[in-house]
C-alpha positions as CSV (number, residue, x, y, z in Angstrom):
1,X,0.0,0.0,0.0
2,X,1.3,3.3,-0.7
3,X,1.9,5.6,2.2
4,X,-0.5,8.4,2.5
5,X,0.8,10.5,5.2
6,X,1.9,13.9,4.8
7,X,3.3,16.7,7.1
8,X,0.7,18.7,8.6
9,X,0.1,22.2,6.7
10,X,1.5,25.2,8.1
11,X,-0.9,27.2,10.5
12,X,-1.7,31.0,10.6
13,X,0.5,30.9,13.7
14,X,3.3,29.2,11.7
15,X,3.1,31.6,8.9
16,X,3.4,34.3,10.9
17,X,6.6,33.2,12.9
18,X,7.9,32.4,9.3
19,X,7.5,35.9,7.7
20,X,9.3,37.7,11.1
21,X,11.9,35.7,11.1
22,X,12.4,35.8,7.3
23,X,11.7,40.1,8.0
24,X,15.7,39.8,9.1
25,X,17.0,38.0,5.8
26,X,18.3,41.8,4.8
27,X,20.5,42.7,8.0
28,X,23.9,43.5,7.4
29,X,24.9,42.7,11.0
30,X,25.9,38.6,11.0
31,X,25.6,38.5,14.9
32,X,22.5,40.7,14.8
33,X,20.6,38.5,12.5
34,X,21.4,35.2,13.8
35,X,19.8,37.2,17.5
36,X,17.2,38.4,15.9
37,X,15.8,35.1,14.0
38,X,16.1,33.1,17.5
39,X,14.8,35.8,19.8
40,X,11.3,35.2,17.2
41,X,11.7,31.8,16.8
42,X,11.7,31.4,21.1
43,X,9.3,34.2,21.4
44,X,6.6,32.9,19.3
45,X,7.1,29.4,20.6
46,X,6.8,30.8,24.0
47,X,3.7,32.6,23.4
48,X,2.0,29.3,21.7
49,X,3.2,26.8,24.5
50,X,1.6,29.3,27.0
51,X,-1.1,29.8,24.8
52,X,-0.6,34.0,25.6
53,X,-4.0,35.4,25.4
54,X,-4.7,39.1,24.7
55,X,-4.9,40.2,28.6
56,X,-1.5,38.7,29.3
57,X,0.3,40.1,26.5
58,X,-1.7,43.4,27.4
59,X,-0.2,42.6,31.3
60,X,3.6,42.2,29.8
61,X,3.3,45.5,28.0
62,X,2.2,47.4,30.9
63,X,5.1,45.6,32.8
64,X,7.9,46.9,30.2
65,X,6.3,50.1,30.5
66,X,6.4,50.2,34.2
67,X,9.7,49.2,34.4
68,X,10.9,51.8,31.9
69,X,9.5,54.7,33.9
70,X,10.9,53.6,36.8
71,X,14.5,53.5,35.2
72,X,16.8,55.8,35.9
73,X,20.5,57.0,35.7
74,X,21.0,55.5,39.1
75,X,18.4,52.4,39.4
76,X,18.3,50.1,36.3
77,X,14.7,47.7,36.5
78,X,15.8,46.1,33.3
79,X,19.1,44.6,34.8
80,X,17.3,43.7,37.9
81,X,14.8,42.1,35.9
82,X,17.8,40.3,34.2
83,X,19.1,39.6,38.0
84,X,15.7,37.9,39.8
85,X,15.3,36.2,36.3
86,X,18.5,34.4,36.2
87,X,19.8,35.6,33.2
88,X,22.4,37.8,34.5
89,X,23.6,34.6,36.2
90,X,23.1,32.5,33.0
91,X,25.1,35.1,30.7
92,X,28.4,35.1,33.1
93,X,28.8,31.5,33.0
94,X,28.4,31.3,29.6
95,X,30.9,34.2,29.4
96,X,33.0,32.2,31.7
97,X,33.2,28.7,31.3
98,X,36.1,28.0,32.5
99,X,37.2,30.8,34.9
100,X,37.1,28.7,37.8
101,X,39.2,25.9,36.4
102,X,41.6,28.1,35.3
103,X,42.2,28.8,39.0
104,X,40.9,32.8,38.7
105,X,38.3,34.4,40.8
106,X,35.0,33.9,39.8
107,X,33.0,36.4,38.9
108,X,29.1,37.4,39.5
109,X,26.3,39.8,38.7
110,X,27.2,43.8,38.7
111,X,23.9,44.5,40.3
112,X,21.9,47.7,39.3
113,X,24.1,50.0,42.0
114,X,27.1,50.4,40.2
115,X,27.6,54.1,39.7
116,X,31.1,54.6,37.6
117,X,34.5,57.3,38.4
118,X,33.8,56.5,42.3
119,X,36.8,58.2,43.9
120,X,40.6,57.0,43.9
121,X,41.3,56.4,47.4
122,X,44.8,55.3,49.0
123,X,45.9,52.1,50.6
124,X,44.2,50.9,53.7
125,X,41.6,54.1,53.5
126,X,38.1,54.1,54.6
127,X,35.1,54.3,52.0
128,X,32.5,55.1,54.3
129,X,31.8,59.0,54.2
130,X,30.3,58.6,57.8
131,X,29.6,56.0,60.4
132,X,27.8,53.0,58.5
133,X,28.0,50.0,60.8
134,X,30.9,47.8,61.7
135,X,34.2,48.5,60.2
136,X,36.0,46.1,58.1
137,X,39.3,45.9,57.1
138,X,39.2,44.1,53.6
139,X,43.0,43.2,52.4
140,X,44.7,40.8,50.0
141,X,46.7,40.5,47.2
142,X,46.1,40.8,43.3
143,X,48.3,38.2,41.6
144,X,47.9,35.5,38.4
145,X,47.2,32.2,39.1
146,X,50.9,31.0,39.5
147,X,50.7,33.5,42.4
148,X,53.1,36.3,40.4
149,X,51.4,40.2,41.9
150,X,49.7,42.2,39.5
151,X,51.0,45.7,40.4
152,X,48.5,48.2,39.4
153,X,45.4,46.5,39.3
154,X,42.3,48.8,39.8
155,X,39.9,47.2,42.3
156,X,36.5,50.0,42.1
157,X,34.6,48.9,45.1
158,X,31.2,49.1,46.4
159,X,28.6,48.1,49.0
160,X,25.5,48.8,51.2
161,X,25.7,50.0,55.1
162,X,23.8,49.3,57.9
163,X,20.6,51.0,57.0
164,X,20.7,48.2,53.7
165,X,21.0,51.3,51.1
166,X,23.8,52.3,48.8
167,X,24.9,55.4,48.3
168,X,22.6,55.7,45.2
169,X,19.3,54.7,47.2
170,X,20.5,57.0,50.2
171,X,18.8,60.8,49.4
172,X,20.9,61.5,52.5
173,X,24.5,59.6,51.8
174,X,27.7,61.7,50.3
175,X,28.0,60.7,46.7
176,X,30.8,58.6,47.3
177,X,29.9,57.4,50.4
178,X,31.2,53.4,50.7
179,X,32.4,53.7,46.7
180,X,36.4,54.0,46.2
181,X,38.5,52.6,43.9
182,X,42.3,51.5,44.6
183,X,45.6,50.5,43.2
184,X,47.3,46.8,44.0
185,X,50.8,47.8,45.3
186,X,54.0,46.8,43.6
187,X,53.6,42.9,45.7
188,X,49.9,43.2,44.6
189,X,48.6,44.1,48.2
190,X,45.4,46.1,48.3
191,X,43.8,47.5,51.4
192,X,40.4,49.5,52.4
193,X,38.7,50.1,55.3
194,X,34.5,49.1,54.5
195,X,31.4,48.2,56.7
196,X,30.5,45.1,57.2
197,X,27.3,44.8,54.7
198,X,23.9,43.6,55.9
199,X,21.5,41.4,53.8
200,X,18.9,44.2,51.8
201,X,16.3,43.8,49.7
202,X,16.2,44.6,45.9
203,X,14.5,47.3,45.6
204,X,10.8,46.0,45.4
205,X,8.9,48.9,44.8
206,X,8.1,48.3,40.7
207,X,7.7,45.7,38.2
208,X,10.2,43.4,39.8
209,X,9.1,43.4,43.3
210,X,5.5,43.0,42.3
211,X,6.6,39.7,40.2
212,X,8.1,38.9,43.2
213,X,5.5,39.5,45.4
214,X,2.8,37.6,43.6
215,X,4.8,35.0,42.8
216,X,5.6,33.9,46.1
217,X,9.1,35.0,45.9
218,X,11.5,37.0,48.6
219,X,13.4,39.7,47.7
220,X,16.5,39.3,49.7
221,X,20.1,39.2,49.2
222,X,22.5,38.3,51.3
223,X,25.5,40.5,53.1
224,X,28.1,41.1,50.2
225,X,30.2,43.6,48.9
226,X,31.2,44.5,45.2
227,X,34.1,44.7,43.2
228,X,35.4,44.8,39.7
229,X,39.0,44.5,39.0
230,X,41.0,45.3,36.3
231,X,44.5,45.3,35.1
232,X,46.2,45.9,31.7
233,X,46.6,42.2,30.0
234,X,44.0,40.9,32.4
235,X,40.6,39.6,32.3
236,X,37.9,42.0,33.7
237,X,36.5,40.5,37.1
238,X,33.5,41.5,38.3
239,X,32.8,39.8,41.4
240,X,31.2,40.0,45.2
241,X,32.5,38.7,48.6
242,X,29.9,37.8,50.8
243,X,29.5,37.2,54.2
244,X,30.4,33.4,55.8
245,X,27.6,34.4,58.7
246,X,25.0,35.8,56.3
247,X,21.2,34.6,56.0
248,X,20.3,34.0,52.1
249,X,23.4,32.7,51.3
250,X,21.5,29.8,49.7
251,X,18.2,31.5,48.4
252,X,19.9,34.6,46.8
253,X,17.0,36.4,45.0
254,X,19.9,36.9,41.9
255,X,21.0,33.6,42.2
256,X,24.7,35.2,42.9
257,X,26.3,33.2,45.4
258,X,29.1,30.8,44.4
259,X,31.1,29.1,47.1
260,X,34.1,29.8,46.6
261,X,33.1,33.9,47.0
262,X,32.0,33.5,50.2
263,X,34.4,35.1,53.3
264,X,34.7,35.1,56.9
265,X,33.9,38.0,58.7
266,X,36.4,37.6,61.5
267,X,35.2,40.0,64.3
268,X,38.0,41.6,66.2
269,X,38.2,43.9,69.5
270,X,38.6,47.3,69.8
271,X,42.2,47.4,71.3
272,X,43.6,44.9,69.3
273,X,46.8,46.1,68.0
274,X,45.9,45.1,64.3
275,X,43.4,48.0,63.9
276,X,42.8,50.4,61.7
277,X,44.0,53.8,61.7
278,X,40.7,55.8,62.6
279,X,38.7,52.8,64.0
280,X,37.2,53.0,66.9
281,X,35.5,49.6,69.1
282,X,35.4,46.2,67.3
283,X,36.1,45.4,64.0
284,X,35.8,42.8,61.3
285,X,39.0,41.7,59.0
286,X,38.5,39.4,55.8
287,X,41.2,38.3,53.8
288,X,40.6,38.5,50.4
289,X,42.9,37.2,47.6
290,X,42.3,37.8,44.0
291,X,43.0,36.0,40.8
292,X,43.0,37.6,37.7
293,X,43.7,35.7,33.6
294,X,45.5,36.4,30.5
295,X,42.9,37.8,27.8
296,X,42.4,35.9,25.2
């Protein structure tokens, strides 16, 4: 008997995915068309395996909206949509596959709080502006993985106090107030004088917080503090330390934490010799080595 079965015809739906991703046949851009054909291709299949009705899609425009009038040039909702999404998580390990094997620090999400040219500070100085919780020396070295230093280095730093704000949130916080950036020293030593950070929410007052809410989501992170590294030859880190003694460590709302980023906090007493110039009553010290690779 001869075999009668054919492929289904293609649906409206079909049709339509065909002609938008066929709209791009004319872009110049290699790496822009080959974006634009799969961000349509997984759109539209998205929309059909949800079966997206009118009053959801309706919904997601008002969300995009919302979250573009809430931007700013010091809170970003897209990138904290990225963040609470996974993606940001999702596009650094696909940017660095191997980072950790290759025995360099591994990096993390920037966050929506980075604010760039925060000031150039000297060894061992303080970044908080005023009295922001417990103080905490922070010092290590910047070296390559066979352990040579990496004099020079550029470590921009920054982090919450203990009111769970950054400077940027603060209406009431210095401009640079716990921002800095410093220089490794010619052994690759690099010192400054933080807070110790708290957990804080992301800020949950728009679009994300409200997908959070309903969603049965928290909106916590736990006690870190920021820092992007870079050196001439080197890799561009971007990376947290966080807090051994934190809550969240293993629910982080941005899906940050890796293991091998997480610090002890070691508290130490006001008259021990050890302390920094400037601090008064106890302290906290973390050692904090840094690894930085070739580029490519």
């Amino acid at each position: 008997m001869t075999n009668t079965l054919t492929a289904s015809p293609p649906t409206v739906a079909d049709a339509i995915t065909r002609a938008a991703i066929d709209s791009f046949d004319a872009c110049p851009d290699p790496r822009l068309r080959e974006i634009m054909r799969s961000l349509v291709r997984h759109l539209h299949a998205f929309a059909c395996e949800v079966n997206l009705t009118e009053a959801d899609w309706t919904a997601a425009v008002d969300i995009l909206t919302a979250t573009g009038h809430i931007t700013t040039d010091k809170r970003s909702e897209f990138i904290l949509w990225s963040d609470t999404l996974g993606l940001s998580m999702l596009v650094d390990a696909l940017a660095h596959p191997d980072l950790n094997a290759s025995g360099a620090t591994e990096s993390t999400v920037l966050g929506p709080f980075w604010v760039p040219d925060a000031p150039m500070r000297g060894y061992g100085e303080s970044i908080a502006e005023h009295s922001s919780g417990t103080p905490a020396l922070v010092a290590g070295r910047v070296t390559d993985p066979a352990g040579v230093p990496i004099a020079g280095a550029q470590l921009d730093i920054w982090q919450n106090g203990d009111n769970g704000l950054y400077a940027v949130q603060d209406a009431e916080a210095e401009e640079a107030h716990l921002r800095g950036r410093f220089l490794s020293r010619d052994d690759g030593s690099y010192a400054f004088v933080g807070v110790r950070p708290v957990p804080y929410t992301v800020p949950n007052d728009g679009p994300v917080g409200a997908m959070l809410e309903v969603t049965g989501r928290h909106a916590w992170r736990p006690a870190h503090i920021h820092m992007i590294v870079t050196a001439p030859g080197y890799q561009r880190l971007q990376t947290h330390i966080f807090d051994s003694a934190s809550p969240y460590l293993d629910s982080d709302t941005v899906f940050a934490v890796k293991p091998s980023l997480v610090r002890q906090f070691e508290v130490r007493p006001a008259d021990d010799p050890d302390r920094p110039a400037g601090v008064n009553g106890p302290w906290c010290r973390v050692k904090n080595d840094l690894v930085l690779v070739r580029s490519v």
